[in-house]
Backbone as CSV, one residue per row, in Angstrom:
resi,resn,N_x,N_y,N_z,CA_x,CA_y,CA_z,C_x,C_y,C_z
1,UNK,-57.132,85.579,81.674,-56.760,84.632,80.615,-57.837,83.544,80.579
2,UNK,-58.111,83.320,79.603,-59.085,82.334,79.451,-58.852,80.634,79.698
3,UNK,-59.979,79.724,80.068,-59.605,78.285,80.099,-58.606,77.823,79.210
4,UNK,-58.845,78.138,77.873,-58.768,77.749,76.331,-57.150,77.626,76.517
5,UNK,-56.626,79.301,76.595,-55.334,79.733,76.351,-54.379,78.509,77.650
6,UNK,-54.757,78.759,79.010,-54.227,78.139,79.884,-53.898,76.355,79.784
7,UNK,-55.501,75.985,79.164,-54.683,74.375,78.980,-53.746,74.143,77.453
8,UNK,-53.970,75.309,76.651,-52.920,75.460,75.968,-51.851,75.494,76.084
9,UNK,-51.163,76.621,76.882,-49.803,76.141,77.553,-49.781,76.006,78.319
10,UNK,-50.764,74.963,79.119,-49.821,73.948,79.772,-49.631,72.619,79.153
11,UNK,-50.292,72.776,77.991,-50.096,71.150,76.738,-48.570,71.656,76.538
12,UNK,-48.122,72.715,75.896,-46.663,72.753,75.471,-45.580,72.680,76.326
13,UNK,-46.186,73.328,77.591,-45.392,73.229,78.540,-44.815,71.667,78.963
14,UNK,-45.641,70.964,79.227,-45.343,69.588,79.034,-44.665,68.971,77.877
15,UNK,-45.124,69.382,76.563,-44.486,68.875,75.657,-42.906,68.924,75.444
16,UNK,-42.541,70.280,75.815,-41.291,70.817,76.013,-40.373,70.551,77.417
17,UNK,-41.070,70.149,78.229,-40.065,69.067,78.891,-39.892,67.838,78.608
18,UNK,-41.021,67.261,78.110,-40.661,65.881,77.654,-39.480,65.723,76.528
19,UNK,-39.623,67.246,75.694,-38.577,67.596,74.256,-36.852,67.360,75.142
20,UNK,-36.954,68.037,76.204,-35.756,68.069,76.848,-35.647,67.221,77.771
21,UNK,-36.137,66.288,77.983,-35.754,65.070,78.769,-35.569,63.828,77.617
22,UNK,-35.787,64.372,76.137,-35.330,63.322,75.410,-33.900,63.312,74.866
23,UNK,-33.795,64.979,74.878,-32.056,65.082,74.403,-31.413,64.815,75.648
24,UNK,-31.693,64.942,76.309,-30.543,64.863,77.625,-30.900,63.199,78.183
25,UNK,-31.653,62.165,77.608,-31.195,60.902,78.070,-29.842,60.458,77.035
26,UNK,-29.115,59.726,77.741,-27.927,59.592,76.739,-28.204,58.618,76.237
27,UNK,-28.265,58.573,74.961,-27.788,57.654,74.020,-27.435,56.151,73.866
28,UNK,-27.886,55.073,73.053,-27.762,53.557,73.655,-26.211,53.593,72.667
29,UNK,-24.942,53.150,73.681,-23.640,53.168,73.140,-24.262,51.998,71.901
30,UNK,-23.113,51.628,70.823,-23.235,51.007,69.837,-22.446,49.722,70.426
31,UNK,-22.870,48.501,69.708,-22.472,47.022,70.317,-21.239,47.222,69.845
32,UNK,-20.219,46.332,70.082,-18.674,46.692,69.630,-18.526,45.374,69.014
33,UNK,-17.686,46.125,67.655,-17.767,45.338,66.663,-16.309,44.245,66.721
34,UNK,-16.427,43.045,66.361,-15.440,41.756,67.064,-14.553,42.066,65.657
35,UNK,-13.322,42.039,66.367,-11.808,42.338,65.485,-11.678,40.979,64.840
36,UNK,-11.565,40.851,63.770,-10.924,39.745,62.908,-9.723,39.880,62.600
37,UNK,-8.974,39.112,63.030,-7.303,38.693,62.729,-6.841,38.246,61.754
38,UNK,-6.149,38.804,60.453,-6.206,37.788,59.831,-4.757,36.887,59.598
39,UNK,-5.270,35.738,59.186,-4.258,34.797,59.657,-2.620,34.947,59.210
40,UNK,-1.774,34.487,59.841,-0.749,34.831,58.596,-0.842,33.821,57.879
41,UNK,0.483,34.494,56.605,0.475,33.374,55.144,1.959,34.000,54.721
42,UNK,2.157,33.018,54.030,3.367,32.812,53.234,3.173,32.692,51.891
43,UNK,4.027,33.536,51.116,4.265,32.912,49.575,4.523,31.648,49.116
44,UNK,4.001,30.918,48.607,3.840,30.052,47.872,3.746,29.586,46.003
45,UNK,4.912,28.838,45.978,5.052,29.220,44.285,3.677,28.235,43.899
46,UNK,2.940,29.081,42.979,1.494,27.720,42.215,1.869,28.353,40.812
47,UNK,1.434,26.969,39.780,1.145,27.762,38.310,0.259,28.687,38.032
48,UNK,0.718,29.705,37.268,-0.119,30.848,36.902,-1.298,30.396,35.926
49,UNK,-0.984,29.425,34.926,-2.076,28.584,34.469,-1.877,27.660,34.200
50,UNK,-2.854,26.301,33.534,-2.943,25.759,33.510,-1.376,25.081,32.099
51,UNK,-0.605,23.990,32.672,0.279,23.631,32.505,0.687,22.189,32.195
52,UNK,0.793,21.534,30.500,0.365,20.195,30.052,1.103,19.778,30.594
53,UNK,1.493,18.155,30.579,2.586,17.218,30.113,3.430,17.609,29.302
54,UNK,4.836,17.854,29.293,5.724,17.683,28.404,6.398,19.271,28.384
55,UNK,5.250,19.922,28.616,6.045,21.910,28.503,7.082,21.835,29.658
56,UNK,7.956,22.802,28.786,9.435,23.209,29.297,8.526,24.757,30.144
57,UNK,8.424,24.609,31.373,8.244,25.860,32.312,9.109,26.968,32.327
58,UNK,7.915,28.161,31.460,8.842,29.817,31.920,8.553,30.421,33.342
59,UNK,9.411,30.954,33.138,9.125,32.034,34.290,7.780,32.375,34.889
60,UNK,6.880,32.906,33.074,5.868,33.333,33.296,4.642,32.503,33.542
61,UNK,4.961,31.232,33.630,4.363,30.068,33.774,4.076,30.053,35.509
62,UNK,4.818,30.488,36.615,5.076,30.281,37.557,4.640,31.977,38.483
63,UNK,3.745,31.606,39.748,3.274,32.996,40.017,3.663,32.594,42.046
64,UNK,3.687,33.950,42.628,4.026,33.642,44.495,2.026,33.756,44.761
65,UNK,1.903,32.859,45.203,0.140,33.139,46.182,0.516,32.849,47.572
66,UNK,0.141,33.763,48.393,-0.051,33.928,49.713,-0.979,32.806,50.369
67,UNK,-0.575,32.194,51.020,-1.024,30.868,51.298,-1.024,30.570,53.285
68,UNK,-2.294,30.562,53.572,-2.018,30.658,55.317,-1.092,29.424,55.368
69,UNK,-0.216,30.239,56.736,1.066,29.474,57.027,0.339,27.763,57.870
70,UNK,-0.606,27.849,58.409,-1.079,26.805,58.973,-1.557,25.789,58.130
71,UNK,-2.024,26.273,56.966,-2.623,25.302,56.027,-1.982,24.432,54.748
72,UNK,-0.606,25.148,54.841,0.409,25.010,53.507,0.805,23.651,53.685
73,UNK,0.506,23.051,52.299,0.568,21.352,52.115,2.472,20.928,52.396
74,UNK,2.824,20.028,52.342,3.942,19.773,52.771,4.552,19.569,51.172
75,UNK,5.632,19.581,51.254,6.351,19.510,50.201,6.193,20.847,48.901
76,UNK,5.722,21.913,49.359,5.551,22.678,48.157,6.309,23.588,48.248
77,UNK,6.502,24.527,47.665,7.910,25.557,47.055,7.788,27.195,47.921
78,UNK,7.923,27.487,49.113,7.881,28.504,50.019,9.116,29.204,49.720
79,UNK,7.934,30.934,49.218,9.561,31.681,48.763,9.989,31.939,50.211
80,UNK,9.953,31.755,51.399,10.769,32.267,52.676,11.869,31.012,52.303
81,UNK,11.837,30.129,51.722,12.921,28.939,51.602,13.334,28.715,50.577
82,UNK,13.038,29.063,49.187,13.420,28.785,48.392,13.165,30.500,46.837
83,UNK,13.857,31.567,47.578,13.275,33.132,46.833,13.348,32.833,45.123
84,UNK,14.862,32.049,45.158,14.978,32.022,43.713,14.541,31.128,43.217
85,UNK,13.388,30.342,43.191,12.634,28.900,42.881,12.293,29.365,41.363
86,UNK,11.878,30.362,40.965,11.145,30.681,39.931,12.516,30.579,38.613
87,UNK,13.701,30.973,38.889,14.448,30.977,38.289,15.445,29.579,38.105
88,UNK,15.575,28.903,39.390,15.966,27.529,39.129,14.937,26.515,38.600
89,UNK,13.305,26.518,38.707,12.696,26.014,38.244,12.840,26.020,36.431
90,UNK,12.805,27.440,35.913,12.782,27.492,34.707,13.854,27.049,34.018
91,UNK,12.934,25.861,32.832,13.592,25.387,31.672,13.355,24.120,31.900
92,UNK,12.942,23.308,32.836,12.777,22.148,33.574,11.381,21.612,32.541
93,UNK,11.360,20.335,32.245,9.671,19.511,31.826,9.510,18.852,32.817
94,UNK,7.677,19.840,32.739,6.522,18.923,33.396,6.184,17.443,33.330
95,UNK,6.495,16.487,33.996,6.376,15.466,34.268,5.000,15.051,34.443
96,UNK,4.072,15.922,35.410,2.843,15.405,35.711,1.796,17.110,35.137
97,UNK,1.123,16.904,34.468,-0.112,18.362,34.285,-0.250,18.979,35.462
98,UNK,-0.077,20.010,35.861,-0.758,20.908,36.948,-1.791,22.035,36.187
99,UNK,-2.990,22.129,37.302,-3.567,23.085,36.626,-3.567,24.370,37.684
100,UNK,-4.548,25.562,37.057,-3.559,26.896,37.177,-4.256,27.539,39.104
101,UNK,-3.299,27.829,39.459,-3.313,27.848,41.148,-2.679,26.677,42.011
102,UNK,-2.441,25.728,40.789,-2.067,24.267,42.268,-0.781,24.791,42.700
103,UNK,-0.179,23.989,43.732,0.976,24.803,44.121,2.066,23.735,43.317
104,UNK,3.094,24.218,42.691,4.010,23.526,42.065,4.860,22.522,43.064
105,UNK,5.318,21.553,43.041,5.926,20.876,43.391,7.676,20.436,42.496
106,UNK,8.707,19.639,43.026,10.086,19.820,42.789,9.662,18.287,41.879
107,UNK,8.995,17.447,42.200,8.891,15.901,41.463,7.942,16.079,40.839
108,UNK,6.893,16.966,40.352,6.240,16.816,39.108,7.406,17.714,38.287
109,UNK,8.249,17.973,38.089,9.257,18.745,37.474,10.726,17.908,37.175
110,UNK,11.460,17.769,35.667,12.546,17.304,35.720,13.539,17.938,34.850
111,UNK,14.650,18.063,35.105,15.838,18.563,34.426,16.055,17.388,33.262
112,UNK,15.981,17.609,32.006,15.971,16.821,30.644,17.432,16.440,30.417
113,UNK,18.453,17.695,30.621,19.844,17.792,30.113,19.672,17.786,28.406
114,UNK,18.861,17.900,28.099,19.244,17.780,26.035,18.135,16.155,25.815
115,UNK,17.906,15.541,26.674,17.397,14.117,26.375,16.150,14.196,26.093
116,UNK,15.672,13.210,25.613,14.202,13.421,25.074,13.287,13.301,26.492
117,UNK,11.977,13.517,26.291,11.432,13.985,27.560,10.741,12.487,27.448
118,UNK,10.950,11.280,27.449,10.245,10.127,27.373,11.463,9.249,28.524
119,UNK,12.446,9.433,27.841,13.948,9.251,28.886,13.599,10.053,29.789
120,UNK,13.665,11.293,29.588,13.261,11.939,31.447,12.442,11.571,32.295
121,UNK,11.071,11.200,31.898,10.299,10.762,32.864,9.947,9.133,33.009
122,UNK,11.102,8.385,32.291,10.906,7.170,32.945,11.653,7.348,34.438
123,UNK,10.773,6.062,35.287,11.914,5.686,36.533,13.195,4.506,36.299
124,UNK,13.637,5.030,37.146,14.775,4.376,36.946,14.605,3.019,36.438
125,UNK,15.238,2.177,35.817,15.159,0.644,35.756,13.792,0.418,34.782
126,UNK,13.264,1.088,34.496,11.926,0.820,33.919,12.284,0.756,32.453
127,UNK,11.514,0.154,31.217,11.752,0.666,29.566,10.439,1.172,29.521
128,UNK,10.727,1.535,28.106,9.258,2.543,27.555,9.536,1.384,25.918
129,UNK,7.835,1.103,26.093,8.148,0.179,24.500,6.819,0.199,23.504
130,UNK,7.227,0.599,22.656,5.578,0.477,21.692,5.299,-0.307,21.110
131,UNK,3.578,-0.843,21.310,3.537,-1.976,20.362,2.764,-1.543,19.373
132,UNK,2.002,-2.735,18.599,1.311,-2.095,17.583,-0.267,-1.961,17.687
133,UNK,-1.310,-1.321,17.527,-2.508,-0.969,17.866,-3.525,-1.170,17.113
134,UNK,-4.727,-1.170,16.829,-5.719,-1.413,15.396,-6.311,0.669,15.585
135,UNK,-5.680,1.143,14.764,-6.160,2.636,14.653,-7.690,2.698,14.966
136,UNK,-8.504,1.463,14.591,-9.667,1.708,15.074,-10.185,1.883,16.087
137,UNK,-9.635,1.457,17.056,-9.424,0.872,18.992,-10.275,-0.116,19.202
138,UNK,-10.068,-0.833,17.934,-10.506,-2.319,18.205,-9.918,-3.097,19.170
139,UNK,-8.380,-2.627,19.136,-7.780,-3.248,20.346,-7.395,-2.670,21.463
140,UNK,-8.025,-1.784,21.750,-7.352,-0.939,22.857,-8.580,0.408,23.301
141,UNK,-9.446,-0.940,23.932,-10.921,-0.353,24.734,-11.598,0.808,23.469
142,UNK,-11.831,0.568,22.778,-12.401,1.423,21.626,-12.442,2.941,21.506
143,UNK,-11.009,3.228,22.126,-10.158,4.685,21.762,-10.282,4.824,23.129
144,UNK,-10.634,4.744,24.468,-10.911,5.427,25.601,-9.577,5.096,26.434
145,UNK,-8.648,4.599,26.148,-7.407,4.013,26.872,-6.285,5.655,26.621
146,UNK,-6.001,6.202,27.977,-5.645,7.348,27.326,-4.370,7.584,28.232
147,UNK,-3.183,8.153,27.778,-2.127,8.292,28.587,-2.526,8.168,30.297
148,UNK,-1.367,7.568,31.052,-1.558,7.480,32.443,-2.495,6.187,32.881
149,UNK,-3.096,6.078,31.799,-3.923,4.816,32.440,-3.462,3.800,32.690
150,UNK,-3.950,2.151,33.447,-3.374,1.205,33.682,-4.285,-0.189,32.964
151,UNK,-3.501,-0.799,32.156,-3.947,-1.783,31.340,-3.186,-3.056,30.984
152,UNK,-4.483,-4.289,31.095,-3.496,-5.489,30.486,-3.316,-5.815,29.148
153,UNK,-2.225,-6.682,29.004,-1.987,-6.968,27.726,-2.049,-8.128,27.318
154,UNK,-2.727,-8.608,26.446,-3.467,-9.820,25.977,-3.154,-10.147,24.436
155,UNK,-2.622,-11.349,24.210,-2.240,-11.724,23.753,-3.088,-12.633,22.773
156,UNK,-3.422,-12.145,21.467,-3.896,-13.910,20.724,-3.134,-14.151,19.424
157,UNK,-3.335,-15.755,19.596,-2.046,-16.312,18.602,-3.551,-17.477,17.779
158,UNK,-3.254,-17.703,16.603,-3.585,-18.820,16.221,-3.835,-20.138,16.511
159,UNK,-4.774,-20.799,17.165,-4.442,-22.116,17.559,-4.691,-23.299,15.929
160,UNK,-4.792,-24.645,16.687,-5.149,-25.555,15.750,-6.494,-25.682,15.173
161,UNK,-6.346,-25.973,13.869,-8.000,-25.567,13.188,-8.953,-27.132,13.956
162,UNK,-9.967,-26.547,14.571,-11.285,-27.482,14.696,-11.683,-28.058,13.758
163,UNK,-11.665,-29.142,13.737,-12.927,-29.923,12.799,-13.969,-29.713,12.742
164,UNK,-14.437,-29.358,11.239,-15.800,-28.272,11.339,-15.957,-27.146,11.824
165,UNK,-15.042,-26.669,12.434,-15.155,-25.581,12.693,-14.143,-24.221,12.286
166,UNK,-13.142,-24.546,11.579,-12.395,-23.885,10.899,-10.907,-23.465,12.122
167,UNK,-10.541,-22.177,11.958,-8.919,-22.112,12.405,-9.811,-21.504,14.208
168,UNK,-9.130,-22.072,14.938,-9.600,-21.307,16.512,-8.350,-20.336,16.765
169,UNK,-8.758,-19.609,17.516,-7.565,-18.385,18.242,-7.687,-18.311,20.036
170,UNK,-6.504,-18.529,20.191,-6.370,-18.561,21.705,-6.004,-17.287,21.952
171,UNK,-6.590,-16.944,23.619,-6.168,-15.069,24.150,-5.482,-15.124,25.403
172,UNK,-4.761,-14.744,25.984,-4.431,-14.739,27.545,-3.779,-13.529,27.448
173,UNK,-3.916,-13.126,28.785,-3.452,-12.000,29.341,-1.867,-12.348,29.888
174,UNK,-1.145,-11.493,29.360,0.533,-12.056,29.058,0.937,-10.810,30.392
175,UNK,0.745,-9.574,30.844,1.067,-8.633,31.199,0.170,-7.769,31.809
176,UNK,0.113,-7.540,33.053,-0.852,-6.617,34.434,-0.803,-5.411,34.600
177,UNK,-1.771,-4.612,34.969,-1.352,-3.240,35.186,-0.129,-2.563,35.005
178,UNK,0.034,-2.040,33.806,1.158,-1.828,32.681,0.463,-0.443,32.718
179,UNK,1.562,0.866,32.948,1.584,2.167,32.461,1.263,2.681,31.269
180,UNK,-0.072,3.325,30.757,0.837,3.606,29.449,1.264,5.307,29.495
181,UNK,1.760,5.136,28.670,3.139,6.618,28.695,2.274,7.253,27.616
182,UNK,2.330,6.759,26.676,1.416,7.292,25.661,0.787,6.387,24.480
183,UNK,-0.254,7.179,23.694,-1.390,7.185,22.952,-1.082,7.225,21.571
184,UNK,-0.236,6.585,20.588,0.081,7.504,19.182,1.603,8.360,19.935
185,UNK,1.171,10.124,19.149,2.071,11.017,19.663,1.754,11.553,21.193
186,UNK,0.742,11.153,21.099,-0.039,11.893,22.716,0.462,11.318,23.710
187,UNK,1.154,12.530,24.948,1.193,11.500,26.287,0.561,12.623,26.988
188,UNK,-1.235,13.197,26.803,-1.728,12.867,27.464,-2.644,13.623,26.912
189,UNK,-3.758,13.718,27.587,-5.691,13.582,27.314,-5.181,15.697,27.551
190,UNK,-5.819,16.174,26.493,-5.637,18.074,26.150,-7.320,17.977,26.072
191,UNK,-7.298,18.862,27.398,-8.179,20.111,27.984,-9.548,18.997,27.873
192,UNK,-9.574,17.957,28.407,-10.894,17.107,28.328,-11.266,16.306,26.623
193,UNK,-10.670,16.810,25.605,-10.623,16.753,24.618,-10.577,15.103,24.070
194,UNK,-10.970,14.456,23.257,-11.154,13.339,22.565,-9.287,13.263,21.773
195,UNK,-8.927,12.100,22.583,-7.563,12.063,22.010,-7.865,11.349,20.817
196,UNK,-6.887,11.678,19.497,-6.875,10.423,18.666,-6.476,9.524,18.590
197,UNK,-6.952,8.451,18.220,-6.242,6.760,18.378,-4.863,6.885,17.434
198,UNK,-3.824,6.783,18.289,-2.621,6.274,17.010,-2.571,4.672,16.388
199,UNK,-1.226,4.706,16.405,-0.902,2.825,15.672,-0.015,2.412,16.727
200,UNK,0.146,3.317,17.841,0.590,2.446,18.298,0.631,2.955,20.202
201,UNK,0.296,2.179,20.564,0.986,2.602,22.547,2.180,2.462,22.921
202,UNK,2.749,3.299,23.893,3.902,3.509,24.718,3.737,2.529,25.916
203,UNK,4.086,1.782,26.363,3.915,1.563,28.141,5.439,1.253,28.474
204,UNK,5.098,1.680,30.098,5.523,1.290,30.871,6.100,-0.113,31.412
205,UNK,7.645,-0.658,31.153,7.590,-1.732,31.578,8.865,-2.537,32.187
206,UNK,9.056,-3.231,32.867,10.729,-3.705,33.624,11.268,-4.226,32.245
207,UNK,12.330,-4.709,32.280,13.192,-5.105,30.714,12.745,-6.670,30.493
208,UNK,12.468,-7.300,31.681,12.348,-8.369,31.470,10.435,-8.745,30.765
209,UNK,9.594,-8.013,31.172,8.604,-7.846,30.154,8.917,-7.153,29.201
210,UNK,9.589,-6.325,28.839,10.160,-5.927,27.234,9.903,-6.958,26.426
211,UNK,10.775,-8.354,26.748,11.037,-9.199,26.479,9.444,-10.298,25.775
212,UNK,9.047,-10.186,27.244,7.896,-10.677,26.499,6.710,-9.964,25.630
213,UNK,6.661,-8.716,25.565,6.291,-8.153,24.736,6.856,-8.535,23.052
214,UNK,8.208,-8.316,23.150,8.371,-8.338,21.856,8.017,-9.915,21.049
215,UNK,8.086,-10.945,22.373,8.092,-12.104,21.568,6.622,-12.462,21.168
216,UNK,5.673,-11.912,22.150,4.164,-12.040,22.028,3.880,-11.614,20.461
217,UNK,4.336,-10.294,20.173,4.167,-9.065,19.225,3.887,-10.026,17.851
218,UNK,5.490,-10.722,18.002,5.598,-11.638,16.659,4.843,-13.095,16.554
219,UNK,4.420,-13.394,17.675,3.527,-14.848,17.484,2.171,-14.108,17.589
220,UNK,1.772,-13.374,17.799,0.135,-12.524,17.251,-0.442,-11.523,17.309
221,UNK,-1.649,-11.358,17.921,-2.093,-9.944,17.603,-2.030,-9.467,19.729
222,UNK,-1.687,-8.291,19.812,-1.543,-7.580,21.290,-3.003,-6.774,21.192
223,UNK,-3.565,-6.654,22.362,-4.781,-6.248,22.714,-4.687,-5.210,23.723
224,UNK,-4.809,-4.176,24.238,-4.996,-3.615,25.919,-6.498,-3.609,26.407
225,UNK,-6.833,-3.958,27.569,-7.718,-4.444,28.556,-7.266,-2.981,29.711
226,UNK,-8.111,-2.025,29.800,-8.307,-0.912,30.342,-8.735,-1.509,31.900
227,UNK,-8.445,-0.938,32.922,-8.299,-1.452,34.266,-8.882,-0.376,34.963
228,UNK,-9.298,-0.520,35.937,-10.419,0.514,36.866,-9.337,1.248,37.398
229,UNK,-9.799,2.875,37.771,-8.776,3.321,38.595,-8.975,2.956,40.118
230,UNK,-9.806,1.998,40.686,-10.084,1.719,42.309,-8.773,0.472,42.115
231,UNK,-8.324,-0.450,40.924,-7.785,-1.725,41.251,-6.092,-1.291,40.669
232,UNK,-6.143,-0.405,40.327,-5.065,0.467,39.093,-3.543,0.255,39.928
233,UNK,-3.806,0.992,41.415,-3.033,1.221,42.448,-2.020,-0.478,42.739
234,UNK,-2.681,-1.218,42.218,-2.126,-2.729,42.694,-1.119,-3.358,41.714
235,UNK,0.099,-2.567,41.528,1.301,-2.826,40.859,1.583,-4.183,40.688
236,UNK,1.556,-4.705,39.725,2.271,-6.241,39.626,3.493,-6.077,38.961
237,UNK,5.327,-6.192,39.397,6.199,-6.303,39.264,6.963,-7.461,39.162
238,UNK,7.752,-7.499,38.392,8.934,-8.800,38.028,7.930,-9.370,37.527
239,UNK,8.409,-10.606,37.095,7.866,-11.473,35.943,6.676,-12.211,37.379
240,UNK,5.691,-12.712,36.543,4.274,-13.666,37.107,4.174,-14.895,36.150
241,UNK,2.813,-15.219,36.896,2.275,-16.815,35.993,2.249,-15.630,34.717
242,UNK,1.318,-14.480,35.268,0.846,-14.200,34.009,1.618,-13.502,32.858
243,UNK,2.661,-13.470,32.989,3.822,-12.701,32.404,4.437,-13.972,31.166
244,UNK,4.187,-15.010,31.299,3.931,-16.076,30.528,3.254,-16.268,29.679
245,UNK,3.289,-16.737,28.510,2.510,-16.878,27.163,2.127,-18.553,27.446
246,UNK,0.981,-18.957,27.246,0.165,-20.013,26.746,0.839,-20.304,25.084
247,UNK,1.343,-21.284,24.385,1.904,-21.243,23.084,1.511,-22.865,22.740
248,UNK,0.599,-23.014,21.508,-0.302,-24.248,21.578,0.831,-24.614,20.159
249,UNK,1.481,-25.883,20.420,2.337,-26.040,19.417,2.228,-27.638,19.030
250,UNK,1.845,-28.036,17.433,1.333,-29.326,16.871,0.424,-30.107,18.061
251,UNK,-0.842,-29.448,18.425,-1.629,-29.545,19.069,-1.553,-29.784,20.660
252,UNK,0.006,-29.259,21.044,0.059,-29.262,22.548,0.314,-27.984,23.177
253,UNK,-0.552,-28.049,23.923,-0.623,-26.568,25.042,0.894,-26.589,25.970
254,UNK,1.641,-25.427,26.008,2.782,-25.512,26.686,2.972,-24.045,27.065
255,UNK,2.999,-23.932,28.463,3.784,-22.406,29.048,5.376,-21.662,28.843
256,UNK,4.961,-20.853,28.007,6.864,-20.302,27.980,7.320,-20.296,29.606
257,UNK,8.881,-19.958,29.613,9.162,-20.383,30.677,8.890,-18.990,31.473
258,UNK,8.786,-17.686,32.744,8.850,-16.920,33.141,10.162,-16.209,32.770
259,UNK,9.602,-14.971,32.080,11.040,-13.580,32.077,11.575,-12.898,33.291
């Protein structure tokens, strides 16, 4: 046999053990893949969509989302506690807008009985009173004053005419962070949308500013003064200084008495 043939196979010869010392090393096992748990959850009633002010809630208005049990906000509607929610809910007006996924709640929701839904969602002890408005929103932040917001009410009456200078008009703020309920017919701002100015606002108010509302109304013109929502939160209740009218009468300045 020749050189040639011999280191020939012994090249394969080698090759072919190395062939079989590669199948017979075993194999690198595979890393093991980490189990994810997933958490539990509970049904949870949320609106199916988006849901104004004032709608009477159907059925189909109302959907169950699975909601982890650890994370579920307090106060919301769990069918393990409440299966038939969807059916005692319906027929009820929305009190406050929810939009579509929030989880429904029992106090943005009220039973009307037949009453108008303006009576339903006052609180207790409170009136709802309209005054009159300049359609232009000359008086009432130049249309941007929009249901829910919080605003004062300002008052100007005629004073005594200046010499040389013709008739003056006095202004004060008669009434503080005052609710309003609504806009015109609107009680409330649709889908981001530009509400229209009515003739007149709704607010929010104890009976005893009723009072001074109506008497302001007839000695001059009512204004609203739009209020930040950072200072909004700072309720002023029962009658104040400022709940008082300034009333300039045969040239003397005099405070009505407090309502």
């Amino acid at each position: 046999m020749s050189p040639a043939r011999i280191i020939i196979l012994l090249v394969a010869l080698v090759a072919g053990i190395g062939a079989a010392m590669l199948i017979r090393k075993p194999s690198q096992a595979p890393a093991p893949v980490a189990r994810v748990e997933q958490a539990p959850t509970v049904p949870v009633l949320v609106a199916a969509a988006d849901i104004p002010v004032g709608n009477v809630v159907a059925a189909a208005d109302m959907r169950w989302l699975d909601w982890p049990i650890a994370s579920v906000p307090a106060g919301v509607i769990r069918k393990d506690e409440a299966p038939q929610a969807e059916t005692e809910l319906a027929g009820q007006v929305v009190r406050y807008g929810m939009l579509a996924a929030e989880p429904i709640r029992r106090e943005k929701l009220i039973k009307t009985d037949g009453t108008g839904f303006l009576s339903a969602v006052l609180p207790s002890g409170m009136r709802a009173v309209a005054i009159s408005t300049d359609s232009r929103g000359a008086n009432t932040a130049g249309g941007f004053i929009l249901p829910n917001d919080r605003v004062d009410v300002i008052v100007t009456v005629k004073g005594p005419a200046v010499e040389g200078e013709g008739d003056a008009f006095l202004s004060e703020t008669i009434l503080r962070n005052l609710r309003v309920l609504a806009i015109g017919q609107n009680v409330q701002e649709r889908n981001g949308e530009k509400v229209v100015v009515g003739e007149t606002a709704t607010l929010e108010v104890e009976p005893g500013q009723a009072e001074t509302l109506f008497r302001a109304q007839k000695m001059g013109t009512l204004s609203l003064s739009l209020r930040s929502l950072k200072d909004a939160g700072q309720v002023v209740t029962g009658p104040t200084a400022e709940g008082a009218m300034t009333i300039v009468k045969y040239g003397v300045t005099m405070r009505s008495a407090n309502q």
